[in-house]
DODRENMAR-40316 format. One record per residue (C-alpha): residue number from 1; residue in one letter; x, z, y. Coordinates in steps of 0.1 Angstrom, whole numbers, plus 5000, padded with zeros to 4 digits. Layout:
N
+-----+------+------+------+------+
!  nr ! rest !   px !   pz !   py !
+-----+------+------+------+------+
! NUM !    A !    X !    Z !    Y !
...
+-----+------+------+------+------+
END
This chain:
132
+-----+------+------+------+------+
!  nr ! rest !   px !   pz !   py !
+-----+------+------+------+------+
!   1 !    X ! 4948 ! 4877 ! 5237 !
!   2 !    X ! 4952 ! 4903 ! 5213 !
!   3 !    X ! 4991 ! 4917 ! 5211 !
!   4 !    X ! 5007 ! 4914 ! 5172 !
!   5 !    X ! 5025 ! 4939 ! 5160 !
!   6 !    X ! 5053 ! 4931 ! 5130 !
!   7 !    X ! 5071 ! 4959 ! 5113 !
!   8 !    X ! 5098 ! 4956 ! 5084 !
!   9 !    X ! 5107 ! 4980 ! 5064 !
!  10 !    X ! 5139 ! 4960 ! 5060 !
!  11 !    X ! 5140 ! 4957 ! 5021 !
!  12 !    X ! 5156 ! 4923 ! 5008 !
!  13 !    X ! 5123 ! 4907 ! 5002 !
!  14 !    X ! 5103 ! 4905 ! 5035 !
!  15 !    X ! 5136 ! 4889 ! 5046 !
!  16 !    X ! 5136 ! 4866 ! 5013 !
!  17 !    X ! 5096 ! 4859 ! 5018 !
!  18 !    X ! 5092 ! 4862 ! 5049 !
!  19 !    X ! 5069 ! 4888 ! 5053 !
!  20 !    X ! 5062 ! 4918 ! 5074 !
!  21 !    X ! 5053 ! 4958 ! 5054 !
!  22 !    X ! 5026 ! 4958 ! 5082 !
!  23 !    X ! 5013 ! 4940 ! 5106 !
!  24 !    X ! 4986 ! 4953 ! 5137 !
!  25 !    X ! 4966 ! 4930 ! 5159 !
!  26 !    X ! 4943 ! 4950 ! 5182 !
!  27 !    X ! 4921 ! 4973 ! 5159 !
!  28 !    X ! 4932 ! 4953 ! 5134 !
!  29 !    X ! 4959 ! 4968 ! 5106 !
!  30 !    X ! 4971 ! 4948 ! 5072 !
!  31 !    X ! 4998 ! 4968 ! 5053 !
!  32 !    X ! 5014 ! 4939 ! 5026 !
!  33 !    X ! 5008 ! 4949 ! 4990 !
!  34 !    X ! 5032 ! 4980 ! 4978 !
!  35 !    X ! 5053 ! 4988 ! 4949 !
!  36 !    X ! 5070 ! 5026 ! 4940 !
!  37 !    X ! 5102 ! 5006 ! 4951 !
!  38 !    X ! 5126 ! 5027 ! 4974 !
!  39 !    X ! 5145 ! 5008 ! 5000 !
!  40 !    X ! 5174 ! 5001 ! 4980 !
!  41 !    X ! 5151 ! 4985 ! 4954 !
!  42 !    X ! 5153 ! 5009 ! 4929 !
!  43 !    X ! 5118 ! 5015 ! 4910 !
!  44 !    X ! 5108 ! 5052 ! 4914 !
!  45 !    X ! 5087 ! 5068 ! 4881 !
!  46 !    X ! 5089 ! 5038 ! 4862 !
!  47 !    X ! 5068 ! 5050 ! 4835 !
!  48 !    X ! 5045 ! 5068 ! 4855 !
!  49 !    X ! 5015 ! 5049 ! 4870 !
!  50 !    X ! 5002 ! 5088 ! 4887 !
!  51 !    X ! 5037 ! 5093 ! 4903 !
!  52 !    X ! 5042 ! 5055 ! 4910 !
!  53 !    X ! 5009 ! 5057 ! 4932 !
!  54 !    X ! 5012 ! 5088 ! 4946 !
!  55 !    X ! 5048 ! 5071 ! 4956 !
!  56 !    X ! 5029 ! 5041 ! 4972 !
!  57 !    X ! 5005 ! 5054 ! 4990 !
!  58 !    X ! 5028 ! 5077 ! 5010 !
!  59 !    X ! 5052 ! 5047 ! 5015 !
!  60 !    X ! 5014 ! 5028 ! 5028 !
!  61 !    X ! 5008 ! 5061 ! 5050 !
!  62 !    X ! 5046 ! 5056 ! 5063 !
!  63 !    X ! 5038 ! 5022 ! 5075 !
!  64 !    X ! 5003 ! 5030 ! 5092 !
!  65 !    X ! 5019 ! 5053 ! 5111 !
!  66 !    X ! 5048 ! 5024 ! 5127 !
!  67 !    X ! 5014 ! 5009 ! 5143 !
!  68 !    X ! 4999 ! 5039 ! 5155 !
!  69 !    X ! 4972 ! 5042 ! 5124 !
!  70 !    X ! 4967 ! 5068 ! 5096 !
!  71 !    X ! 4953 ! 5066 ! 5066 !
!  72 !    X ! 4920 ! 5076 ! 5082 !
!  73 !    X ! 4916 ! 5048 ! 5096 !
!  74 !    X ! 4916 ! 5026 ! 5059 !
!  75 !    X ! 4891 ! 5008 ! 5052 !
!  76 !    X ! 4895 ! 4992 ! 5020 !
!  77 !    X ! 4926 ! 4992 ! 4993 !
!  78 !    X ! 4932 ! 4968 ! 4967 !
!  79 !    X ! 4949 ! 4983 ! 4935 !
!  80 !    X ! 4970 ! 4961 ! 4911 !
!  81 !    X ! 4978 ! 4976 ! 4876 !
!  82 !    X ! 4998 ! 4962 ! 4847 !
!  83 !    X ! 4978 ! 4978 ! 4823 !
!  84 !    X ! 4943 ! 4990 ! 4825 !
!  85 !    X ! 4946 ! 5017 ! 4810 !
!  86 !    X ! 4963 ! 5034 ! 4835 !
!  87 !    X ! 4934 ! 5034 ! 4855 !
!  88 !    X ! 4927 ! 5075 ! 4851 !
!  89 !    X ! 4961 ! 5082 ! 4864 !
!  90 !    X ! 4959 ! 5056 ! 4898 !
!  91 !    X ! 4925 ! 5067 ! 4903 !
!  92 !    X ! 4934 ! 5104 ! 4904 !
!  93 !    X ! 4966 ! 5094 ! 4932 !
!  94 !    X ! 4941 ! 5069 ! 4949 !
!  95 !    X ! 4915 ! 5101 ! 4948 !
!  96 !    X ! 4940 ! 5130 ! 4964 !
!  97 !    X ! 4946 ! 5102 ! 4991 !
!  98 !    X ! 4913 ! 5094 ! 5000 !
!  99 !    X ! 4885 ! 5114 ! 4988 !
! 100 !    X ! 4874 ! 5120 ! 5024 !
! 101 !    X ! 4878 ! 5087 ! 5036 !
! 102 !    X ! 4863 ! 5067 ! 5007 !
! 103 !    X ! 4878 ! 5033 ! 5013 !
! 104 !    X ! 4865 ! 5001 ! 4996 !
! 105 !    X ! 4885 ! 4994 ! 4967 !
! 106 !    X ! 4889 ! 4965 ! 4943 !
! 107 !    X ! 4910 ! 4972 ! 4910 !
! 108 !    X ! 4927 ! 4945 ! 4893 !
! 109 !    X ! 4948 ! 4943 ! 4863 !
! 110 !    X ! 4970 ! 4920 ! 4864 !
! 111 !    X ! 4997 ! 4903 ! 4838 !
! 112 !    X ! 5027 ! 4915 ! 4855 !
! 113 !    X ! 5042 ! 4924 ! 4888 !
! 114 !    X ! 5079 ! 4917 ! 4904 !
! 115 !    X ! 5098 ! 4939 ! 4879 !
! 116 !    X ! 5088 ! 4950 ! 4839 !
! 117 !    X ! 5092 ! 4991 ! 4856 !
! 118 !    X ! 5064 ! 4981 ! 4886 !
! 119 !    X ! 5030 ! 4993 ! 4871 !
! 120 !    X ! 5010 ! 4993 ! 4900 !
! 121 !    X ! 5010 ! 4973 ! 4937 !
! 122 !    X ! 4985 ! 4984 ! 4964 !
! 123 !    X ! 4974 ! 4965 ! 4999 !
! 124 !    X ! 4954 ! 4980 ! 5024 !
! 125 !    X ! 4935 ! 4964 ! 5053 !
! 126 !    X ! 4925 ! 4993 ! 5083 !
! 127 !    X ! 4906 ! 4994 ! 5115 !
! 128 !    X ! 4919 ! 5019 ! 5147 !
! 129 !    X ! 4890 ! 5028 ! 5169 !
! 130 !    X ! 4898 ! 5040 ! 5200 !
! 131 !    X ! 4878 ! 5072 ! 5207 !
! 132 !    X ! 4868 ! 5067 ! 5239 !
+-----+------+------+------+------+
END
């Protein structure tokens, strides 16, 4: 039986959801859709869908690396946006992140997100191989 592996980050909401930021089982690694929120809730670059990204997917590299993964090991993101035209600016974040790891990736706007200042959300699934 595969060990499962459940890490908070300890913001209000997993507690009010009940949700994990990540969870690992095996190989196996699920990182619960991301906003540009800091751990006291306050939204960071809230008019800047670049920053905001660049923001999450550091916070997204932060959790891979409580379950032993990195961002190597993604294998597909999925990108929420407010508005679709801030698609150049995510895209360019999503690109400095990944361009050598080339992830799937589904993009979806959406009509909102949990605050007016969140402009983007992003999940990732990943996969750790064991090298040997």
């Amino acid at each position: 039986m595969m060990q499962r592996r459940c890490v908070s980050s300890r913001t209000p909401w997993e507690e009010q959801n009940a949700y994990s930021r990540v969870v690992r089982v095996g190989p196996f690694v699920y990182v619960s859709g991301t906003t540009a929120s800091d751990a006291s809730g306050t939204i960071q670059s809230p008019n800047d869908a670049y920053e905001q990204t660049a923001y999450i997917l550091r916070k997204i590299e932060t959790a891979l690396q409580s379950v032993d993964a990195t961002l190597e090991h993604v294998v597909r993101t999925t990108v929420y946006v407010t508005n679709m035209e801030d698609f150049p600016h995510v895209s360019r974040a999503h690109k400095e992140f990944f361009d050598a790891i080339r992830p799937a990736n589904t993009l979806l706007e959406i009509s909102r997100l949990a605050t007016p200042e969140m402009l983007v959300e992003i999940a990732v699934d990943a996969v750790v191989h064991d090298e040997t």
